[in-house]
mmCIF file of the N, C-alpha and C atoms, coordinates in Angstrom:
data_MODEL
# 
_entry.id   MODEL 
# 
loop_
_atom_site.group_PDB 
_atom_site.id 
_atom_site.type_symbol 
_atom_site.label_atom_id 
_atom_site.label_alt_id 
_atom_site.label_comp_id 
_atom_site.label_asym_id 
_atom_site.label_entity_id 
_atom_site.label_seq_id 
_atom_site.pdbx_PDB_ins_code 
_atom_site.Cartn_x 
_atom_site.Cartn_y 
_atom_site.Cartn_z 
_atom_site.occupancy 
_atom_site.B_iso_or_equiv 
_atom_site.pdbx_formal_charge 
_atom_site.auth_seq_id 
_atom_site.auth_comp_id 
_atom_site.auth_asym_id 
_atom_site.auth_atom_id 
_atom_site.pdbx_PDB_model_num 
ATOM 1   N N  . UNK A 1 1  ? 103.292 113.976 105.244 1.00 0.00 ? 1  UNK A N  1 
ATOM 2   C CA . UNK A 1 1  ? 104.216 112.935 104.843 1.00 0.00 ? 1  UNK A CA 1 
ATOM 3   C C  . UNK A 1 1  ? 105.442 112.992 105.741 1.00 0.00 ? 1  UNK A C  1 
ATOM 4   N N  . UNK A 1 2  ? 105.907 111.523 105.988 1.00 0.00 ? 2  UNK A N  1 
ATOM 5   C CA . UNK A 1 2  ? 107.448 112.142 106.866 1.00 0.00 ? 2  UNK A CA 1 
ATOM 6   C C  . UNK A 1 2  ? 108.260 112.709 106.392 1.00 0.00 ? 2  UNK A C  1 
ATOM 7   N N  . UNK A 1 3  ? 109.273 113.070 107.191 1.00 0.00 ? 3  UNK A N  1 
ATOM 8   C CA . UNK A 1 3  ? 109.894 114.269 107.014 1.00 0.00 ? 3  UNK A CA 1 
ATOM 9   C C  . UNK A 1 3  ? 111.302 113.331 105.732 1.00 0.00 ? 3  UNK A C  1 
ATOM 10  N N  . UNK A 1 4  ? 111.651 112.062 105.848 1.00 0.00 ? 4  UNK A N  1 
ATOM 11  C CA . UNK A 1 4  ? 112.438 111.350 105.157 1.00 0.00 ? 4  UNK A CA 1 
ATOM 12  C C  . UNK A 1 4  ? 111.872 111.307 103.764 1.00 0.00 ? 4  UNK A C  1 
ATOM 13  N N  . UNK A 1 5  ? 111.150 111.732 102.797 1.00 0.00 ? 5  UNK A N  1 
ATOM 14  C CA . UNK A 1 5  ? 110.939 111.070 101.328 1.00 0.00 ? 5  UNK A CA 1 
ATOM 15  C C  . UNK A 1 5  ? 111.772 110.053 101.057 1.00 0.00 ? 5  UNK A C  1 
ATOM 16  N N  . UNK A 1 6  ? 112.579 110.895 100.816 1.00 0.00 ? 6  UNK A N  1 
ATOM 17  C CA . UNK A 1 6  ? 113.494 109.778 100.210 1.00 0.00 ? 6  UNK A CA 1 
ATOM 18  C C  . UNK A 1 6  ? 113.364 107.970 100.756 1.00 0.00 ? 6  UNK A C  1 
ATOM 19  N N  . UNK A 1 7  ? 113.648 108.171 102.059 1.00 0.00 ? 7  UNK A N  1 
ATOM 20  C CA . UNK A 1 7  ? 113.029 106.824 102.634 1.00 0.00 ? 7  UNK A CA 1 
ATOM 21  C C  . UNK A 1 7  ? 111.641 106.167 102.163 1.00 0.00 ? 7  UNK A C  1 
ATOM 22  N N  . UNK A 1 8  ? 110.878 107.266 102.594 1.00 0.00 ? 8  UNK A N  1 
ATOM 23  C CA . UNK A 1 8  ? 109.365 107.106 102.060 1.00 0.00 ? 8  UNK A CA 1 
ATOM 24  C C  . UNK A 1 8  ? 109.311 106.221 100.744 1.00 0.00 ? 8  UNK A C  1 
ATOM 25  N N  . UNK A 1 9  ? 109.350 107.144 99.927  1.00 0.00 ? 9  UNK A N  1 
ATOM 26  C CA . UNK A 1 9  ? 109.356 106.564 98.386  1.00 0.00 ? 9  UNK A CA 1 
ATOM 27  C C  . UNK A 1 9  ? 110.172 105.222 98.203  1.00 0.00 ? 9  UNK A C  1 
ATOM 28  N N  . UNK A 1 10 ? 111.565 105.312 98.657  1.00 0.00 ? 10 UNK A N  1 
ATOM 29  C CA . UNK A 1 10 ? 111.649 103.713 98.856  1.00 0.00 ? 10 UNK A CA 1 
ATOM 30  C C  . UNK A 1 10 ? 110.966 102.487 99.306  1.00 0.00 ? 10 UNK A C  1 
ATOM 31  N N  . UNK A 1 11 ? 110.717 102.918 100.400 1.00 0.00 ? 11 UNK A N  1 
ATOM 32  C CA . UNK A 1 11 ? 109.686 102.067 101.146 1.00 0.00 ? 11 UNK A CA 1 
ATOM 33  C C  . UNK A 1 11 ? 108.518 101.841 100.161 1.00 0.00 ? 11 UNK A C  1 
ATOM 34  N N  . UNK A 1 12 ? 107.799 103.071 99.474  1.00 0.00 ? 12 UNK A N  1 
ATOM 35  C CA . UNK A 1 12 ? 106.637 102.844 98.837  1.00 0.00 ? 12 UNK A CA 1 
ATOM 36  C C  . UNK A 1 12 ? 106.898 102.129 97.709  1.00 0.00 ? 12 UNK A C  1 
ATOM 37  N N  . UNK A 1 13 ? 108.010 102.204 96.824  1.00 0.00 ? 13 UNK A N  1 
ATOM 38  C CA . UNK A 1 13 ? 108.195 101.471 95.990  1.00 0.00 ? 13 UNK A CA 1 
ATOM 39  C C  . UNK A 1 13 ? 108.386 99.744  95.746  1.00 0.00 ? 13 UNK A C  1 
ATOM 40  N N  . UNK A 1 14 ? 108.724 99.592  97.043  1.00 0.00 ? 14 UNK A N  1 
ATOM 41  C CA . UNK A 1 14 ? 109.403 98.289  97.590  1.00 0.00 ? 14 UNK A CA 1 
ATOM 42  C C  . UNK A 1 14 ? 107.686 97.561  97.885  1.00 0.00 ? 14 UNK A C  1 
ATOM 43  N N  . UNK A 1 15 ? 106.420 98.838  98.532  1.00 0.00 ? 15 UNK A N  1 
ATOM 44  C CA . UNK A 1 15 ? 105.526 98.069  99.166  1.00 0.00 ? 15 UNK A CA 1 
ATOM 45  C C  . UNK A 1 15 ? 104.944 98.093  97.464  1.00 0.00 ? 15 UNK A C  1 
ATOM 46  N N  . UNK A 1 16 ? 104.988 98.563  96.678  1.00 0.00 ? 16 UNK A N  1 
ATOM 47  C CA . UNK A 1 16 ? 104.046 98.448  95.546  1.00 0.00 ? 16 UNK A CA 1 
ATOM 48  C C  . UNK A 1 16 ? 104.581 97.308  94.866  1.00 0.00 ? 16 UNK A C  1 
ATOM 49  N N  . UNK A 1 17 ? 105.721 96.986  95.007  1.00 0.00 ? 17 UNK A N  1 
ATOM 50  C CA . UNK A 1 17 ? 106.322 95.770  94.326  1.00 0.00 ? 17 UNK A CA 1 
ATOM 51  C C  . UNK A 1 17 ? 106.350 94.347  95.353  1.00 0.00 ? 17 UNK A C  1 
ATOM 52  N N  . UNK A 1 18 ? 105.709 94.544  96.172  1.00 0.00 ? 18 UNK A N  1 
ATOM 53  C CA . UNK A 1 18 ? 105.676 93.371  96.901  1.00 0.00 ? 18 UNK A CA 1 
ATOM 54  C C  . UNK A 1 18 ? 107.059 92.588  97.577  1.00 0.00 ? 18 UNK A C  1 
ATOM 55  N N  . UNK A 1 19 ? 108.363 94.322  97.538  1.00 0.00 ? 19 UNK A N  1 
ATOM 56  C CA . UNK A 1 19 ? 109.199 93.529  97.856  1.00 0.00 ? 19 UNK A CA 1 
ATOM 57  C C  . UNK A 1 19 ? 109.744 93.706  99.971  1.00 0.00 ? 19 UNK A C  1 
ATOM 58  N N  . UNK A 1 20 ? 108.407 94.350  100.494 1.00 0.00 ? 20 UNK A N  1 
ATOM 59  C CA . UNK A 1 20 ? 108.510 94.531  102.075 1.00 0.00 ? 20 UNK A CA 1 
ATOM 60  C C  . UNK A 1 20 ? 108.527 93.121  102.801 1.00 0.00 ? 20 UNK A C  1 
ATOM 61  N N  . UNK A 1 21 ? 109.411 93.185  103.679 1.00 0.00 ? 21 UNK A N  1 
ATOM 62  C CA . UNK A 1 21 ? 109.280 92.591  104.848 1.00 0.00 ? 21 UNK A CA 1 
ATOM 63  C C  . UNK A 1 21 ? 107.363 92.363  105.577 1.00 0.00 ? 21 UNK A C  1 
ATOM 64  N N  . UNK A 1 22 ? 107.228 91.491  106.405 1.00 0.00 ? 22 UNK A N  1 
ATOM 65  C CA . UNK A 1 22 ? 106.079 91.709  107.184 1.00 0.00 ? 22 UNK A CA 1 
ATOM 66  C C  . UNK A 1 22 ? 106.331 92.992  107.781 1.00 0.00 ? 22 UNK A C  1 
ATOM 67  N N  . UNK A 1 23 ? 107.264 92.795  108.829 1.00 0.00 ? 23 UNK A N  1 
ATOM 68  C CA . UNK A 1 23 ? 107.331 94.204  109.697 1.00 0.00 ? 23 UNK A CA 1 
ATOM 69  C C  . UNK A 1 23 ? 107.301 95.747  108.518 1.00 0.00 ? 23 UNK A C  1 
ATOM 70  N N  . UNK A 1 24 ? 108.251 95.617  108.006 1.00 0.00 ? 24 UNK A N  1 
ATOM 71  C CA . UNK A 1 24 ? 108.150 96.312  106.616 1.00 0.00 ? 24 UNK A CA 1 
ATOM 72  C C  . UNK A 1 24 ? 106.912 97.120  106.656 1.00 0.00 ? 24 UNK A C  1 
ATOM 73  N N  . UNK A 1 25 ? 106.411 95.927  105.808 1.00 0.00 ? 25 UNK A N  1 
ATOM 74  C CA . UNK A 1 25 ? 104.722 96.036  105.318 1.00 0.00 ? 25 UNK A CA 1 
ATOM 75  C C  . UNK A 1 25 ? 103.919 97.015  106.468 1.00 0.00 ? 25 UNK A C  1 
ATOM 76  N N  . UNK A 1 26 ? 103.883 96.212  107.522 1.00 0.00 ? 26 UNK A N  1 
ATOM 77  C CA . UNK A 1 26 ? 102.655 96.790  108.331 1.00 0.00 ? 26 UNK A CA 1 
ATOM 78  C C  . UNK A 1 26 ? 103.325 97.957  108.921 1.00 0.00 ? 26 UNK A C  1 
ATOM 79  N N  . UNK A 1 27 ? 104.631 98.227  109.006 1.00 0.00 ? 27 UNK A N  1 
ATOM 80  C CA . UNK A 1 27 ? 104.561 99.982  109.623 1.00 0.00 ? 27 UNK A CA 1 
ATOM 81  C C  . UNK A 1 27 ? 104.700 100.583 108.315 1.00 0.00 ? 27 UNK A C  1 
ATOM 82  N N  . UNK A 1 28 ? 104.674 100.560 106.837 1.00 0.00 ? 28 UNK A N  1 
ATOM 83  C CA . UNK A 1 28 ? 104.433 101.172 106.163 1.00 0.00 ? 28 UNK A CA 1 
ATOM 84  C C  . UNK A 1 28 ? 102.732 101.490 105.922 1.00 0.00 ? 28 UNK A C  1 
ATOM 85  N N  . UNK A 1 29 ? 102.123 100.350 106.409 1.00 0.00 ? 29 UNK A N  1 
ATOM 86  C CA . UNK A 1 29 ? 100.588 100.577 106.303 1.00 0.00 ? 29 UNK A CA 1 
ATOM 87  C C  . UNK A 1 29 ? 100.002 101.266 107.416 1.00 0.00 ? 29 UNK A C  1 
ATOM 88  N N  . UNK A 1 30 ? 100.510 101.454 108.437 1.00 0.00 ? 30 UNK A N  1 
ATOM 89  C CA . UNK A 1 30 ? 100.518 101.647 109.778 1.00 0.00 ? 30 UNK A CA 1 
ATOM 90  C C  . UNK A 1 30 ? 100.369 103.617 108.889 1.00 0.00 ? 30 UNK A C  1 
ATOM 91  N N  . UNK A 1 31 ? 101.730 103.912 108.199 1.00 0.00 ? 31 UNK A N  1 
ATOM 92  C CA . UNK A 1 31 ? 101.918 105.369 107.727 1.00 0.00 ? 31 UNK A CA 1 
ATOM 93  C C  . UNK A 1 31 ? 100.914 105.807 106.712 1.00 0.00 ? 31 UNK A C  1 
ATOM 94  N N  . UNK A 1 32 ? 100.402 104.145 106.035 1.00 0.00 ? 32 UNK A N  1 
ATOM 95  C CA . UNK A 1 32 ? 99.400  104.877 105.297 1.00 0.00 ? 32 UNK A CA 1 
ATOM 96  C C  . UNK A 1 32 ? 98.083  105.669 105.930 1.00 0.00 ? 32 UNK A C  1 
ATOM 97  N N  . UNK A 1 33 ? 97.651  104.578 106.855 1.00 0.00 ? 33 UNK A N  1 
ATOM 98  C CA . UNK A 1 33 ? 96.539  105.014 107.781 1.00 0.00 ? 33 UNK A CA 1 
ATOM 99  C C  . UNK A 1 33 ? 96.590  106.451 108.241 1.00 0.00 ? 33 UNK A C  1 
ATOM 100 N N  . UNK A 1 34 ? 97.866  106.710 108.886 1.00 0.00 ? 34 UNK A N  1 
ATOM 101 C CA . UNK A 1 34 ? 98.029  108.139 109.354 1.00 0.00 ? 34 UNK A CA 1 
ATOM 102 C C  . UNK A 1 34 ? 98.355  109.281 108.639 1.00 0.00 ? 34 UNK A C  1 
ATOM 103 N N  . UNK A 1 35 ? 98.637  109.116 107.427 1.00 0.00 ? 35 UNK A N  1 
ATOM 104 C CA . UNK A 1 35 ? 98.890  110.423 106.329 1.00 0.00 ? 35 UNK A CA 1 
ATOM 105 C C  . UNK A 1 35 ? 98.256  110.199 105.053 1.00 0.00 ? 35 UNK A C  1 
ATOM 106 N N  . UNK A 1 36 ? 96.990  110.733 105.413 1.00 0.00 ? 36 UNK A N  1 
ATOM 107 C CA . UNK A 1 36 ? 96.226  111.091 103.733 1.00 0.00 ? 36 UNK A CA 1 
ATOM 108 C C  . UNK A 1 36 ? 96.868  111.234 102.816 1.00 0.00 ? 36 UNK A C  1 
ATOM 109 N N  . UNK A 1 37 ? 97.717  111.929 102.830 1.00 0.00 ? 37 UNK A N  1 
ATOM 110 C CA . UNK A 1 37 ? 99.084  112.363 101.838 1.00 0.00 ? 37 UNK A CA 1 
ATOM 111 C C  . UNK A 1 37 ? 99.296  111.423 100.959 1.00 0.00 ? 37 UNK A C  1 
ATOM 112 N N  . UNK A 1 38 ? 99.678  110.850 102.074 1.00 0.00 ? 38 UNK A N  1 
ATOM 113 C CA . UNK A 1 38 ? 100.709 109.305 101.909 1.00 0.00 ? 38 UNK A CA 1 
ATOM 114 C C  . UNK A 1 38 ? 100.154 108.492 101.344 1.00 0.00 ? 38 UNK A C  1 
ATOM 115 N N  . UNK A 1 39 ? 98.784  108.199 101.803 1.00 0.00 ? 39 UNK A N  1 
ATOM 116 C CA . UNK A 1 39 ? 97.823  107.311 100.816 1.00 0.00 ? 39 UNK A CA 1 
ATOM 117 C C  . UNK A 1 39 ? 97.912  107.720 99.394  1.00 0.00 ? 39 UNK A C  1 
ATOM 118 N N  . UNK A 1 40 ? 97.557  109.438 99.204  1.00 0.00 ? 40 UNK A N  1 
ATOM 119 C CA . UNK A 1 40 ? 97.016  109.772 97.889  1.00 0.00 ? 40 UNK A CA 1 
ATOM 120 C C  . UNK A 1 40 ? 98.198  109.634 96.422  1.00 0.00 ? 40 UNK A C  1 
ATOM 121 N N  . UNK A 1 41 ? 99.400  109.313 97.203  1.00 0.00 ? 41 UNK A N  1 
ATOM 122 C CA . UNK A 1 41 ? 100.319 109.310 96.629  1.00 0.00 ? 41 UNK A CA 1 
ATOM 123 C C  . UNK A 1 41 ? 100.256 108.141 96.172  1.00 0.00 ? 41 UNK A C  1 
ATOM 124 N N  . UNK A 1 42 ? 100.233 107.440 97.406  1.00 0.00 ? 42 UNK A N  1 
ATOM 125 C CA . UNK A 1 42 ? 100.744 105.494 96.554  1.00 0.00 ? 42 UNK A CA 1 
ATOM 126 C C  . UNK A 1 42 ? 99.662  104.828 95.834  1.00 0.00 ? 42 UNK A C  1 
ATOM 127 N N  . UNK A 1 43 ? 98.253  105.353 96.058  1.00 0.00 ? 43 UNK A N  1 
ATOM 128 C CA . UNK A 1 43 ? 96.814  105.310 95.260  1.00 0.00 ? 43 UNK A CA 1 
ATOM 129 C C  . UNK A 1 43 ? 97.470  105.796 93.877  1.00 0.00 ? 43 UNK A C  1 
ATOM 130 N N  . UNK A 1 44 ? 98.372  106.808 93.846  1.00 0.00 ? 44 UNK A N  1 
ATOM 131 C CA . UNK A 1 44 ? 98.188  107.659 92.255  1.00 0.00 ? 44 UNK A CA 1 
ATOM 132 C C  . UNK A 1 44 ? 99.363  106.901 91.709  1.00 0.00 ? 44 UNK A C  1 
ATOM 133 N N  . UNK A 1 45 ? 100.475 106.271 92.134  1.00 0.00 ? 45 UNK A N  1 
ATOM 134 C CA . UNK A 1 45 ? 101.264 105.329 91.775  1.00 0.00 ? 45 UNK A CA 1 
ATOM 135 C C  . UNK A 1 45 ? 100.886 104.036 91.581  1.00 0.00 ? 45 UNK A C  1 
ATOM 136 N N  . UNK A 1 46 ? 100.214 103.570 92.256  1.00 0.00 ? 46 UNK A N  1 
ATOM 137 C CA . UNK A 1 46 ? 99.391  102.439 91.952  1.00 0.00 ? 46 UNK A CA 1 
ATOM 138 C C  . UNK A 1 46 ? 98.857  102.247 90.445  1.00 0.00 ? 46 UNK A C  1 
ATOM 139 N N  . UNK A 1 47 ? 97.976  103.499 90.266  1.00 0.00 ? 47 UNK A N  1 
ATOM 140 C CA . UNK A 1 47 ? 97.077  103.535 89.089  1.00 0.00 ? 47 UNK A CA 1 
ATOM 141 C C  . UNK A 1 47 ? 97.516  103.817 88.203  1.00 0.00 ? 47 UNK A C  1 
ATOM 142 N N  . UNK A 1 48 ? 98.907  104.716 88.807  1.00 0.00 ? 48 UNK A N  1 
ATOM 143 C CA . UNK A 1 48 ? 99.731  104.477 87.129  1.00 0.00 ? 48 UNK A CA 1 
ATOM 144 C C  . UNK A 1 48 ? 100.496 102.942 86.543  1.00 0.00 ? 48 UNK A C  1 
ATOM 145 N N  . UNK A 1 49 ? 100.655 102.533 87.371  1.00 0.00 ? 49 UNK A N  1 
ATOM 146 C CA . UNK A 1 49 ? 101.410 101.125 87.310  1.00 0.00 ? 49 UNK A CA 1 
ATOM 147 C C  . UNK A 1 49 ? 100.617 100.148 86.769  1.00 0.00 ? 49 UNK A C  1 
ATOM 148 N N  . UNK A 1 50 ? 99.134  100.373 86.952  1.00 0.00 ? 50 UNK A N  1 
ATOM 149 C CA . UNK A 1 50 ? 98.446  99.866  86.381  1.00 0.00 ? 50 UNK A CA 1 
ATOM 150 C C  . UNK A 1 50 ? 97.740  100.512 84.908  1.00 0.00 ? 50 UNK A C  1 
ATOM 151 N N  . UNK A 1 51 ? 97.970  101.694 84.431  1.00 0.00 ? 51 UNK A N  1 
ATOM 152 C CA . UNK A 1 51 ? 98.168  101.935 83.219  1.00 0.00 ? 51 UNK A CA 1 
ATOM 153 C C  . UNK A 1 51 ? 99.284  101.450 82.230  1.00 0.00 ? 51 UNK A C  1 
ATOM 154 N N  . UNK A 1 52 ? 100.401 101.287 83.141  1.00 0.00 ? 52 UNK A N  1 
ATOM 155 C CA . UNK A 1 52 ? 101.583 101.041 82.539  1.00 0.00 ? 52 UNK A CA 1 
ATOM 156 C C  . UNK A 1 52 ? 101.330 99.330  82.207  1.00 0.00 ? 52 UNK A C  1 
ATOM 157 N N  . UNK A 1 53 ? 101.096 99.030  82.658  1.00 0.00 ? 53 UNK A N  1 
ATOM 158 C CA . UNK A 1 53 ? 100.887 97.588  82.342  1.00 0.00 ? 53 UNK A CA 1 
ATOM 159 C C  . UNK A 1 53 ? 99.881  97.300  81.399  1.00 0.00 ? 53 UNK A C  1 
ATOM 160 N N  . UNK A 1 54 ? 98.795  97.884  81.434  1.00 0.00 ? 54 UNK A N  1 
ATOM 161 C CA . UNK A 1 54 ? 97.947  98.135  80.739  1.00 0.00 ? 54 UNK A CA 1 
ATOM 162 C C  . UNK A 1 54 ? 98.365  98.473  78.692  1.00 0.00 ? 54 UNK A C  1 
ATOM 163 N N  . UNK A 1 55 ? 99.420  99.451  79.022  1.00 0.00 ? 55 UNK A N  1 
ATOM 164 C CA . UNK A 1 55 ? 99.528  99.821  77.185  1.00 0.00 ? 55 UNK A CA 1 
ATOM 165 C C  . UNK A 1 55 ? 100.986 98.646  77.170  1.00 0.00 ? 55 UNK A C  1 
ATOM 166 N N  . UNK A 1 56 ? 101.737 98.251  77.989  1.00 0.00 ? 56 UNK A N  1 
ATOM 167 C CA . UNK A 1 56 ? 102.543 97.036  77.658  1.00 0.00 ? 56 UNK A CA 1 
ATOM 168 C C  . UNK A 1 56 ? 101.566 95.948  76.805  1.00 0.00 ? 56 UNK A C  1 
ATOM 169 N N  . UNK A 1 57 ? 100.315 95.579  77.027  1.00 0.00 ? 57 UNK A N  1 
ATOM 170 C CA . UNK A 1 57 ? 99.387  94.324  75.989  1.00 0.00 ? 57 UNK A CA 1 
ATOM 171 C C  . UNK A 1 57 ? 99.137  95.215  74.352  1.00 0.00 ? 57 UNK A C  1 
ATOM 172 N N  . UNK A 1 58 ? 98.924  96.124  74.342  1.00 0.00 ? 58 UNK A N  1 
ATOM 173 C CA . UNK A 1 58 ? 98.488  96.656  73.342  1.00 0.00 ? 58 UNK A CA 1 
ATOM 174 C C  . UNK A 1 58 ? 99.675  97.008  71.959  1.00 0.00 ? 58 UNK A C  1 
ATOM 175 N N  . UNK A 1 59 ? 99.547  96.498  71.291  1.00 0.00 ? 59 UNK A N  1 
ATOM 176 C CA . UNK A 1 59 ? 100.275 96.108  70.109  1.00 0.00 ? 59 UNK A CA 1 
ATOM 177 C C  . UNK A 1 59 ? 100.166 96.922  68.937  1.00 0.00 ? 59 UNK A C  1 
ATOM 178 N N  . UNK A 1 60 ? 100.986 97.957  68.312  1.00 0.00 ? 60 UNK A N  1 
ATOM 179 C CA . UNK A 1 60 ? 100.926 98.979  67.739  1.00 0.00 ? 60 UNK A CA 1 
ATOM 180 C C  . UNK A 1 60 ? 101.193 98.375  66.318  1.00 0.00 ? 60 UNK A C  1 
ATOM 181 N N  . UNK A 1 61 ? 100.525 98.506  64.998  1.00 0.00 ? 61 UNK A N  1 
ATOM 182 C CA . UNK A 1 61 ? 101.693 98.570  63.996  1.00 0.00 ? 61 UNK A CA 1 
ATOM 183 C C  . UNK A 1 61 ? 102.170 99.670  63.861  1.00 0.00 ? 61 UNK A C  1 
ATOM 184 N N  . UNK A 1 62 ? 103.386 99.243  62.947  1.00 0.00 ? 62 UNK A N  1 
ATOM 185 C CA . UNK A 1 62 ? 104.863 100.116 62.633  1.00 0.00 ? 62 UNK A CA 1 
ATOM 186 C C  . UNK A 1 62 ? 104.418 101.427 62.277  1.00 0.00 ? 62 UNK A C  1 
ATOM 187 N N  . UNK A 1 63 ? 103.547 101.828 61.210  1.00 0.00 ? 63 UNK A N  1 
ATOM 188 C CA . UNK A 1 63 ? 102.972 102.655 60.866  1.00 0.00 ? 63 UNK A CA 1 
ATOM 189 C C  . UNK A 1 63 ? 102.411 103.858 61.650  1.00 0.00 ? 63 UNK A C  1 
ATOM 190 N N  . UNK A 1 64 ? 101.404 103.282 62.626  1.00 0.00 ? 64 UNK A N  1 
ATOM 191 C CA . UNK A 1 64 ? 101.288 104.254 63.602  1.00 0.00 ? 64 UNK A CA 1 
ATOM 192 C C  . UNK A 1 64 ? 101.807 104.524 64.438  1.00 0.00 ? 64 UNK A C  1 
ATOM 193 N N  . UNK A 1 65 ? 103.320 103.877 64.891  1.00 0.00 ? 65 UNK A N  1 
ATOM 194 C CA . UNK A 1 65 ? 104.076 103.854 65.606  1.00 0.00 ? 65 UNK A CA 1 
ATOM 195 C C  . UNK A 1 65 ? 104.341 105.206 67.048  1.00 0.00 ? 65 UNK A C  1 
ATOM 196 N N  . UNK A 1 66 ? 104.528 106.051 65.662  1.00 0.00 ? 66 UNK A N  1 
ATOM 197 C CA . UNK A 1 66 ? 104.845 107.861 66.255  1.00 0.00 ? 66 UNK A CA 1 
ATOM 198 C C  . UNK A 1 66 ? 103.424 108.270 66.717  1.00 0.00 ? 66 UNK A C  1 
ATOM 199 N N  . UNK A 1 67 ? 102.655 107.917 66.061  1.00 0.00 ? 67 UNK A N  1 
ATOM 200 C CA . UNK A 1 67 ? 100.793 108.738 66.711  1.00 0.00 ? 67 UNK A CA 1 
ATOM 201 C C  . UNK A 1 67 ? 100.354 107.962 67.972  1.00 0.00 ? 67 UNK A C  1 
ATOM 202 N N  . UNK A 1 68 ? 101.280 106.725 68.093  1.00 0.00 ? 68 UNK A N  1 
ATOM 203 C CA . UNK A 1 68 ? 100.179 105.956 69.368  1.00 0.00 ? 68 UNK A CA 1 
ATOM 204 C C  . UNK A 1 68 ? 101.025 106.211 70.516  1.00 0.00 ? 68 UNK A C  1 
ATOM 205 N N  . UNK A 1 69 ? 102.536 106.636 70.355  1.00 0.00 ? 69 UNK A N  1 
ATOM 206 C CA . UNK A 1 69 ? 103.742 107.187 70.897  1.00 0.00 ? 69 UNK A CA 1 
ATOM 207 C C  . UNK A 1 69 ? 103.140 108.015 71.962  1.00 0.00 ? 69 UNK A C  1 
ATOM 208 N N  . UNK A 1 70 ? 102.655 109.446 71.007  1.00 0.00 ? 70 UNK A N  1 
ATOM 209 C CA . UNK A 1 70 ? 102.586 110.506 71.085  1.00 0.00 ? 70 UNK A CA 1 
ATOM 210 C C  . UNK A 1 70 ? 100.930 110.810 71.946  1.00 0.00 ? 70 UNK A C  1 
ATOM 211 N N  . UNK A 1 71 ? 99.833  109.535 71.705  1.00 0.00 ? 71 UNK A N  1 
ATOM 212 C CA . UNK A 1 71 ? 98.674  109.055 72.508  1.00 0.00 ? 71 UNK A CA 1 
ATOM 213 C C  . UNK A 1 71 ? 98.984  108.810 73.777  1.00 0.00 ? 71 UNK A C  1 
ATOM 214 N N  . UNK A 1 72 ? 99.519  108.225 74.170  1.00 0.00 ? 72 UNK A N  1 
ATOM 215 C CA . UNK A 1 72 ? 100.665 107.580 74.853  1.00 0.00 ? 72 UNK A CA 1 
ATOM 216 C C  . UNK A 1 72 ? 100.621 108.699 76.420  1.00 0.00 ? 72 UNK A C  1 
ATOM 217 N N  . UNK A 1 73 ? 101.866 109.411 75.395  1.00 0.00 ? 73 UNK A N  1 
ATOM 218 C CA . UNK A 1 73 ? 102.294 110.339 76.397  1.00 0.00 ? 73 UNK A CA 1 
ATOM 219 C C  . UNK A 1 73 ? 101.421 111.114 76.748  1.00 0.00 ? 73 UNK A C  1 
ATOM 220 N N  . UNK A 1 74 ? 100.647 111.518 76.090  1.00 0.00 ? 74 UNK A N  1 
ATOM 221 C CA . UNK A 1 74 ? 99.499  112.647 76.262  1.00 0.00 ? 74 UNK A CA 1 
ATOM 222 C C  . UNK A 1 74 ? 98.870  111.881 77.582  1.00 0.00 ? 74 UNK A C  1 
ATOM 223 N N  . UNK A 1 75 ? 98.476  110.620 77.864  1.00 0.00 ? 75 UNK A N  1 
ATOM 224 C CA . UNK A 1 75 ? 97.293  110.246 78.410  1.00 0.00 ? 75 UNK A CA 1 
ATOM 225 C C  . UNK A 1 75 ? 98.738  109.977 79.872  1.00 0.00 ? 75 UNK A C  1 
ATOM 226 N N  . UNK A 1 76 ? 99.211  109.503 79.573  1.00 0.00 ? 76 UNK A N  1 
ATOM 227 C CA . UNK A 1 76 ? 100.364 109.538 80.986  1.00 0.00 ? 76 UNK A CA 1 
ATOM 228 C C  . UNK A 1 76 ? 99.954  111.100 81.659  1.00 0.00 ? 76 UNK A C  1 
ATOM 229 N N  . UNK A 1 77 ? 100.766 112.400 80.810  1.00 0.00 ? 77 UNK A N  1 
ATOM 230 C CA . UNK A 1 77 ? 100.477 113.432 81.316  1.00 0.00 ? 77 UNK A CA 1 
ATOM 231 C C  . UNK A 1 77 ? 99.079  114.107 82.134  1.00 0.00 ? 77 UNK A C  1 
ATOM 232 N N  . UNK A 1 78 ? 98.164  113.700 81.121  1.00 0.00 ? 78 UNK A N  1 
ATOM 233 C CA . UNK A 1 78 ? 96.689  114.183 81.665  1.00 0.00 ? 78 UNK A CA 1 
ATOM 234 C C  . UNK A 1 78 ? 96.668  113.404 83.415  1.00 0.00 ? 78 UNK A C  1 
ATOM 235 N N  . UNK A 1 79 ? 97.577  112.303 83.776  1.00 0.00 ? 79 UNK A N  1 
ATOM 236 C CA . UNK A 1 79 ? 97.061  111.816 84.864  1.00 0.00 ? 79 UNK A CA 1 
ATOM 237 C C  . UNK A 1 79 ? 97.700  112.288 86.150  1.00 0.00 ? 79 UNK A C  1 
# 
C-alpha cells in the first residue's frame, strides 16, 4: 500500500462514493491494479457498504429492538 494512507483511504473513500475526478478515478485504479493490498481492502469496504445498506431495508419491531441490535453487531464483527 502507499506509503500516504491517510491519502489512500481518502481517495478510496471518495472512489467508493463515486465522488473521483476521471483523472482521480483512473490513477486510483491504476493503484488498484498494482497493490493486492489495496484491492483487498476496498473489496472488504465495498462489501461492507453493501451490508450496511442491506440491514438499513430491514425493519425491526420495538420489541426486539436490543436482540436484532446486538445480531447486528455480531455479524458486522464476524466480517
Amino acid at each position: 500500500m502507499p506509503k500516504n494512507c491517510r491519502n489512500v483511504d481518502e481517495m478510496m473513500n471518495k472512489y467508493l462514493d463515486g465522488e473521483l475526478s476521471r483523472t482521480e478515478r483512473t490513477q486510483f485504479e491504476k493503484m488498484l491494479r498494482n497493490d493486492p493490498s489495496l484491492k483487498e481492502k476496498v473489496d472488504c469496504y465495498r462489501n461492507m457498504l453493501r451490508c450496511l445498506k442491506a440491514f438499513r431495508k430491514v425493519r425491526f419491531p420495538a420489541s426486539g429492538l436490543r436482540q436484532a441490535r446486538a445480531a447486528i453487531m455480531r455479524r458486522i464483527s464476524a466480517l
